[in-house]
C-alpha positions as CSV (number, residue, x, y, z in Angstrom):
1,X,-6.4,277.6,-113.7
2,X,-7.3,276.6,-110.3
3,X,-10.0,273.9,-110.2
4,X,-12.7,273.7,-107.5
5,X,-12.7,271.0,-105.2
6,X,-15.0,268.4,-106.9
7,X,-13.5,268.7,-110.2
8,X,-9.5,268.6,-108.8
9,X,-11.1,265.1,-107.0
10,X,-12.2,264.3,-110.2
11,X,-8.8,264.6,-111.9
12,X,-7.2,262.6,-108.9
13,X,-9.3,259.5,-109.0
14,X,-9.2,259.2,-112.9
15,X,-5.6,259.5,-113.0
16,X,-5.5,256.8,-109.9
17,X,-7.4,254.3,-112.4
18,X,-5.3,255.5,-115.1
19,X,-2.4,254.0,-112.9
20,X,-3.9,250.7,-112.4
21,X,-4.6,249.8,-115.5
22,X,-1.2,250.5,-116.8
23,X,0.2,248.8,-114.4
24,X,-2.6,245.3,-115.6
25,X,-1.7,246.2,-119.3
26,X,1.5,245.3,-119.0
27,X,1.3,242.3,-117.1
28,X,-1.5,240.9,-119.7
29,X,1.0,242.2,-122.6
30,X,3.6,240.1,-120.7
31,X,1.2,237.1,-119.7
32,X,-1.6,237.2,-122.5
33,X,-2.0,233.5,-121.7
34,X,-3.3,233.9,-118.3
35,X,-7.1,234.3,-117.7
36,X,-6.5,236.5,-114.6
37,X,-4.6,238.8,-116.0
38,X,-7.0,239.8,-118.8
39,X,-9.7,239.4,-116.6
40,X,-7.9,242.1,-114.2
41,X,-7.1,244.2,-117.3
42,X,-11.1,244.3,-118.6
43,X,-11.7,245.4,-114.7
44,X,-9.9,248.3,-114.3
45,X,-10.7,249.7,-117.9
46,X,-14.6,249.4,-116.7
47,X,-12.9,251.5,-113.6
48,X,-11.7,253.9,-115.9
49,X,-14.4,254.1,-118.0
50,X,-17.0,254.7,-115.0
51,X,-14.5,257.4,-113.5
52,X,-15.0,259.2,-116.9
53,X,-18.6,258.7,-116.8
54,X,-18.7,259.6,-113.4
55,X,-17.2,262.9,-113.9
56,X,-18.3,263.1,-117.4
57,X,-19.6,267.1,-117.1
58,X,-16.2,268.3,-115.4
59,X,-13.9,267.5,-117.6
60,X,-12.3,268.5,-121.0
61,X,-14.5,266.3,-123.5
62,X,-11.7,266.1,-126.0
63,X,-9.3,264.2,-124.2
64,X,-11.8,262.1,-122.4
65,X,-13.4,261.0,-125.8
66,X,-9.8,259.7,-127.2
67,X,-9.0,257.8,-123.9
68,X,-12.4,256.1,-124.0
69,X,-12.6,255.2,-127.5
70,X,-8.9,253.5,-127.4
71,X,-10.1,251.7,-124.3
72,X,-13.1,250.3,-126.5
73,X,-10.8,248.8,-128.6
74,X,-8.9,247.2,-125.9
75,X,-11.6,245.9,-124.3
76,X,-13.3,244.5,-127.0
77,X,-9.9,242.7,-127.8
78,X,-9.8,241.7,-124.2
79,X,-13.4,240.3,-124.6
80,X,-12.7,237.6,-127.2
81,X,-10.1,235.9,-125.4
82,X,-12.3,236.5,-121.8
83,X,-14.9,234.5,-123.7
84,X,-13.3,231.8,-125.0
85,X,-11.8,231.5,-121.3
86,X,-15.3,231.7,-120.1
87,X,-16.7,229.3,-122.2
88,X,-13.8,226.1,-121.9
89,X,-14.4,226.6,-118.1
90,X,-18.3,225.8,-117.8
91,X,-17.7,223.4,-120.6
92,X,-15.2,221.8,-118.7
93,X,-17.4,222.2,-115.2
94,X,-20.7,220.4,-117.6
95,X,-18.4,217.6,-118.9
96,X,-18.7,218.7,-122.4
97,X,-15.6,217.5,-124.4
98,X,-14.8,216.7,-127.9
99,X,-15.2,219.6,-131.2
100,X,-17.1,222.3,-129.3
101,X,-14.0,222.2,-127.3
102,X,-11.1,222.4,-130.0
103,X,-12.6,225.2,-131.8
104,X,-13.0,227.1,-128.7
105,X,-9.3,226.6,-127.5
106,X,-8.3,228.1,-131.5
107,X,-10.3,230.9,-131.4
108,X,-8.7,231.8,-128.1
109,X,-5.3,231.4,-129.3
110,X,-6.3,233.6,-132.7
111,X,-7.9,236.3,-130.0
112,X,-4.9,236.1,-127.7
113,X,-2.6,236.4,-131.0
114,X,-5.1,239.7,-132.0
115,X,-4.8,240.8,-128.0
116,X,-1.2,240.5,-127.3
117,X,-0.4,242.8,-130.6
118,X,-2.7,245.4,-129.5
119,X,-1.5,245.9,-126.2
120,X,2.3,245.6,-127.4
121,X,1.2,249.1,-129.0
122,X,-0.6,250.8,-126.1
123,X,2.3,249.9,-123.7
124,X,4.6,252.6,-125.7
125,X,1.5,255.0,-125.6
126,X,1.2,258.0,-123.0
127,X,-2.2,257.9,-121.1
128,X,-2.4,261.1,-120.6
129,X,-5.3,262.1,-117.6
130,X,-7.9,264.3,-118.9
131,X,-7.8,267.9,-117.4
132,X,-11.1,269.6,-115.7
133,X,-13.1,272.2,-118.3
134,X,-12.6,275.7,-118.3
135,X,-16.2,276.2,-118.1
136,X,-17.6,272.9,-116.6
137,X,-21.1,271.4,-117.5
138,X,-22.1,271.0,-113.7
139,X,-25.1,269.2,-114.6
140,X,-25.1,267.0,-111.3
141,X,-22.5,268.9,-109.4
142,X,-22.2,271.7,-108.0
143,X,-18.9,273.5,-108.2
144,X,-19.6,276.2,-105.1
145,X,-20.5,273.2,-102.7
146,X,-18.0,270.6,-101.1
147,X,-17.8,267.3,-102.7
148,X,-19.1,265.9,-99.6
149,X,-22.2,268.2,-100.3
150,X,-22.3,266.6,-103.8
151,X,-22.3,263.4,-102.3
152,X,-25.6,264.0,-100.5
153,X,-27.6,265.3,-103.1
154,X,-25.7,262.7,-106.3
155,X,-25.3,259.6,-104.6
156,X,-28.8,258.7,-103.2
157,X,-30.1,259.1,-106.6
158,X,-27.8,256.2,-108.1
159,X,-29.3,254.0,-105.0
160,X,-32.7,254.4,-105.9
161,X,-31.8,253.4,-109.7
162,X,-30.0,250.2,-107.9
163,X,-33.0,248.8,-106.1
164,X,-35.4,249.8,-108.7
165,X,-33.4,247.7,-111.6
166,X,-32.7,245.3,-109.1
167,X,-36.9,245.2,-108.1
168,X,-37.2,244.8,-112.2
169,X,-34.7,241.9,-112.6
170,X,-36.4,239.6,-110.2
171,X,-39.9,240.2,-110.9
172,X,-41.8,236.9,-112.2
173,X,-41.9,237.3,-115.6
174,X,-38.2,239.4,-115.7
175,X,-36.1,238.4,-119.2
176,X,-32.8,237.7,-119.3
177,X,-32.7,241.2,-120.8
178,X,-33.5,242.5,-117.4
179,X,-30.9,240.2,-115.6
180,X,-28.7,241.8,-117.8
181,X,-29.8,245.1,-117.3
182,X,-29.3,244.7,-113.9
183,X,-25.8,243.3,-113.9
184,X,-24.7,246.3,-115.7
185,X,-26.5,248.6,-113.1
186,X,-24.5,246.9,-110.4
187,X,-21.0,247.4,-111.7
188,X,-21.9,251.2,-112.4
189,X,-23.1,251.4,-108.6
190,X,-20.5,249.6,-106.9
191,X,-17.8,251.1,-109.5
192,X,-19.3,254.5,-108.8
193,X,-19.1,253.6,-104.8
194,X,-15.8,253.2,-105.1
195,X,-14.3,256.8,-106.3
196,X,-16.0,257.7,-102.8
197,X,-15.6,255.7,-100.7
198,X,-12.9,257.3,-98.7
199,X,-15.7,259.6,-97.6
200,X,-17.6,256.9,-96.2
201,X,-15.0,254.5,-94.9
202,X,-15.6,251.5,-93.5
203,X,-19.4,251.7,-92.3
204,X,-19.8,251.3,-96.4
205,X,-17.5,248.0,-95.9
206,X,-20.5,245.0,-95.7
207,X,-22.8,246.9,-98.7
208,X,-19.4,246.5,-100.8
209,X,-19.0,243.0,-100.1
210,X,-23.2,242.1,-100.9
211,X,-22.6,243.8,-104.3
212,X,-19.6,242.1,-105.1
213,X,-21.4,238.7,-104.1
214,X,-24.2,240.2,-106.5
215,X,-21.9,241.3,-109.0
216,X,-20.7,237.2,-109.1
217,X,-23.7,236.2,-109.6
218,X,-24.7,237.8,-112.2
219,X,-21.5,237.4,-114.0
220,X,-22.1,233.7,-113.7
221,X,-25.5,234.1,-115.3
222,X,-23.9,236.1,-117.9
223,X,-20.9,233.5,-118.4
224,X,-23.6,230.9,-119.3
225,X,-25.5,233.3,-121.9
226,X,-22.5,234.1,-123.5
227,X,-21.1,230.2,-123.6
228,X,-24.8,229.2,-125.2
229,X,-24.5,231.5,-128.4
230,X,-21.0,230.5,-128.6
231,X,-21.6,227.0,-128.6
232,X,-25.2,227.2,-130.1
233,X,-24.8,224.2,-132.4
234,X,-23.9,221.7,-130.0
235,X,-26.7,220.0,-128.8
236,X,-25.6,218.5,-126.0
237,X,-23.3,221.8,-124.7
238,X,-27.0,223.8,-125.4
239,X,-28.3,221.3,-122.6
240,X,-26.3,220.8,-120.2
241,X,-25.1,224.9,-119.8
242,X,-29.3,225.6,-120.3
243,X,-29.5,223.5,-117.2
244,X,-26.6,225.7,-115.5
245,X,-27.9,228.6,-116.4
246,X,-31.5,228.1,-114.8
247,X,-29.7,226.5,-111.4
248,X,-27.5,230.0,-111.7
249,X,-30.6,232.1,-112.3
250,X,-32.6,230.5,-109.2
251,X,-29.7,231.3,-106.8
252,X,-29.0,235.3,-108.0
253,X,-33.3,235.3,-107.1
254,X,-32.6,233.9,-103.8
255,X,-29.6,235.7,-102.7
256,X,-31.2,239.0,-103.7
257,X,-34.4,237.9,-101.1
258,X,-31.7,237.1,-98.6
259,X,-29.2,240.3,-98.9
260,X,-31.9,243.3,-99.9
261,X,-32.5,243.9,-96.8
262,X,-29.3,244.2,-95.8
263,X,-28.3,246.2,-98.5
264,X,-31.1,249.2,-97.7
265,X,-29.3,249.1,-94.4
266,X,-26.2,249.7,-95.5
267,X,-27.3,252.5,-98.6
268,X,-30.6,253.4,-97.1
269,X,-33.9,254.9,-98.7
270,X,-35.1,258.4,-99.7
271,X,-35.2,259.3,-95.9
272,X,-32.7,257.3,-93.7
273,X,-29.7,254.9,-94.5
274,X,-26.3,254.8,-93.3
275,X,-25.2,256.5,-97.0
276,X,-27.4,259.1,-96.9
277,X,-27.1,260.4,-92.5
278,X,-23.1,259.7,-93.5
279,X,-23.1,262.3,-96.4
280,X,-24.9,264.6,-94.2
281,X,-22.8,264.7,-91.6
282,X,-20.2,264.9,-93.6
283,X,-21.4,267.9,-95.7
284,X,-22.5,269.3,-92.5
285,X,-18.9,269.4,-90.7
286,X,-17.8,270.6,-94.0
287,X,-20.0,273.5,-94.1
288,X,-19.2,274.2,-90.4
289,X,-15.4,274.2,-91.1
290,X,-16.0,276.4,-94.0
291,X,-17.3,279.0,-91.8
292,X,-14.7,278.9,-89.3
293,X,-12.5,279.4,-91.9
294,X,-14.3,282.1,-93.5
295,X,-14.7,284.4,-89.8
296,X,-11.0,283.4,-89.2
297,X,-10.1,285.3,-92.5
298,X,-12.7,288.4,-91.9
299,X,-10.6,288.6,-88.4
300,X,-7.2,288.8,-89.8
């Protein structure tokens, strides 16, 4: 069957992550104990994962619903041991020693233990990459245009979504919940980004960077929510990661002041931005080339 363009891109970018997470599997099967290397492994699964959310309506659901449930697993593996990790480092950065300290350096062992036997069995699986649908539930794409015509119309949609979750997290009386909420909205963005970004080279370059910072701090925030309920019975860690926490929360609210700005520069609003004129041109040059091609072939 020959695939239209979009969906054929679609293949090629999910069987790229595909490759990069096989590649970190391995070296957390062969290096459970390092931090990095399951924090690498939890990172390109979420690459994966977005890929197949991404492309979601072009591609054979059956496959795609295997791959994604087996990645679950592993991440949820991955995220015991990621937590423990977590949670020893702020303690250590608050100068919390002592009980809350020994139980969290078992419990990572006993996760690492759970981890390493898990990924021992995926190494000798085949990840197979999901092929495009017969009949494809175009939904957001549209198989008779280029993918840089898709881009135009997709892409600027995900923006708003950013800035309005990220206009929600900051707000005065924003929860946690909505910090949260935010982070997550981030990592699909950038993630999301990222399958294109060879159509928008390095312009694209400084918005990447300003959501990675974003991404940090976010993750930082998140670090010290998830070392509270973990240590929620030691008084003093409670405090002194509470007090973290709100430092860690002030900071994101700043940083977002200082780089929104810069970021509707780089992705632009409903009418202007370098995403948006980019896409245009591109789908424009596209659609030019396309009718070269098609008088070309009318003349022969």
């Amino acid at each position: 069957m020959k695939r239209d363009p979009i969906s054929k891109y679609a293949v090629q970018e999910i069987k790229l992550r595909l490759k990069h997470f096989s590649k970190n599997l391995r070296r957390a099967a062969k290096h459970p104990e390092d931090p990095e290397a399951i924090h690498d492994l939890r990172v390109s699964i979420r690459r994966v994962v977005q890929a197949c959310k991404t492309f979601g309506a072009l591609l054979d659901p059956a496959p795609i619903k295997k791959l994604r449930r087996r990645l679950h697993k592993v991440m949820e593996l991955c995220a015991a041991v990621r937590n423990c990790d977590i949670a020893l480092t702020l303690l250590d950065q608050v100068g919390t020693t002592g009980a809350a300290v020994s139980r969290l350096k078992k419990a990572r062992v006993e996760a690492a233990e759970k981890l390493h036997r898990r990924l021992r069995v995926e190494r000798k699986k085949r990840h197979a990459v999901p092929d495009s649908r017969a009949h494809p539930k175009e939904r957001d794409w549209n198989l008779d245009q280029s993918i840089e015509a898709n881009l135009s119309r997709v892409l600027p949609g995900l923006v708003e979504e950013f800035f309005a979750s990220g206009k929600a997290a900051i707000s005065a009386h924003a929860s946690y919940q909505k910090l949260h909420q935010f982070r997550l909205q981030a990592k699909r963005f950038r993630y999301t980004l990222e399958l294109f970004e060879r159509f928008y080279g390095s312009e694209m370059a400084s918005g990447a960077e300003i959501l990675k910072e974003l991404q940090d701090r976010l993750g930082a925030i998140n670090d010290c929510a998830t070392t509270l309920e973990m240590v929620k019975e030691n008084r003093e860690a409670v405090t002194a990661v509470h007090k973290l926490l709100k430092y860690r929360e002030a900071a994101f609210r700043e940083t977002w002041k200082q780089v929104a700005g810069e970021l509707a520069a780089c992705f632009g609003g409903k009418q202007s931005g370098t995403l948006h004129s980019k896409a245009r041109r591109s789908a424009a040059a596209g659609n030019r080339a396309g009718g070269r091609k098609q008088e070309a072939d009318r003349e022969r």
